[in-house]
Structure formats: structure tokens, C-alpha cells
N, C-alpha and C positions, 0 to 999 in steps of 0.2 A: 766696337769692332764691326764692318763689314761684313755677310755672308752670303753665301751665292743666293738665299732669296731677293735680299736686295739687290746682286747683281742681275737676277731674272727679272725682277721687276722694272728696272729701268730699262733693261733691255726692251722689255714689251710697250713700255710706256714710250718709249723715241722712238717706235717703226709700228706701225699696222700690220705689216706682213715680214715676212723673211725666216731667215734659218742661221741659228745661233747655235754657234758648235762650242763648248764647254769643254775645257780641258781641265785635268786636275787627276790626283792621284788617287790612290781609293782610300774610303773613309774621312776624306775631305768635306763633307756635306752637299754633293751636288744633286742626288735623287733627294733627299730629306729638304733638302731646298725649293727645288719645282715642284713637290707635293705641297708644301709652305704657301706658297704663288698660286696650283692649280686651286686648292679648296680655300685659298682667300676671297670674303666679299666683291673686292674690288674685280677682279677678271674673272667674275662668272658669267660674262655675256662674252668671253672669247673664246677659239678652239684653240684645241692644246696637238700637238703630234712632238709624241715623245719617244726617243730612239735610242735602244741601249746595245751596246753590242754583247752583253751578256745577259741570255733568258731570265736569270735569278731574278735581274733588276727589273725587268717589265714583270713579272712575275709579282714582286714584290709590291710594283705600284699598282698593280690590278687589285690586288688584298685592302690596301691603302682606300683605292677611292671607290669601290667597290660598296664600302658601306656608303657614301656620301652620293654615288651618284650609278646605280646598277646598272651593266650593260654597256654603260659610254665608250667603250674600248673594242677592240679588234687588235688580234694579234697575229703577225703573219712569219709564220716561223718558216727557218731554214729548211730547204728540199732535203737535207740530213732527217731532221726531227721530223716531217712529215713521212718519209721515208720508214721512218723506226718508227712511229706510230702505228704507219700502216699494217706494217709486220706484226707489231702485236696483239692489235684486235682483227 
């Protein structure tokens, strides 16, 4: 059976560049998949930009490649959550 890492994978392997928008429902394997893809041999010589619309999820991939590759990330949260941060320290 097919899963979205093989659908990431081909997708990267037939274009150099571009933006691949993934749809699917939740718990379908689409973050468990591109973490699959980012920390495989094969495309460690490419960048990744990965967009979730929910913090859990970039959250969750930061934990993830965090041990494999510290720092490679940047995350640019909503004027809400900067907002409420501010407030609280």
C-alpha cells in the first residue's frame, strides 16, 4: 500500500522546486510521513519548508528532528501567540 512518504518522495524527486499542498484528514499519516522523507538518506542535501496550520504540528516536528539535526528550524507564529507571549513575560 502507498503512503504519503512515497507520495512526498515522488513529489520531490519530479520537481527541484515548488509547493505541494497535501490534503487529507487527520491521522491519515501526512506529518509522520514528511518527517519519513526529511530524515531519510536520500534528501539530505535538500531544504524542507514545512507549514502546518496548527502549532501542535510544527511543534511536534521540531521534537522530531530536533534530535537529528538541532536548530534547522525557525518558527513564525501567529501576531495572536506573539501577542500572548508578550503579556506574559
Amino acid at each position: 500500500m502507498l503512503n504519503y512518504a512515497y507520495y512526498y518522495q515522488r513529489a520531490i524527486q519530479d520537481h527541484s522546486t515548488g509547493f505541494k499542498l497535501v490534503l487529507g484528514g487527520t491521522g491519515l499519516g501526512k506529518t509522520s510521513g514528511i518527517k519519513e522523507v526529511v530524515c531519510g538518506e536520500i534528501e539530505q542535501e535538500r531544504k524542507f519548508v514545512y507549514i502546518a496550520n496548527r502549532i501542535q504540528l510544527l511543534e511536534e516536528m521540531i521534537r522530531s528532528l530536533d534530535r537529528l539535526s538541532p536548530g534547522c528550524y525557525v518558527i513564525l507564529r501567529r501576531d495572536l501567540d506573539v501577542v500572548l507571549h508578550t503579556l506574559k513575560t
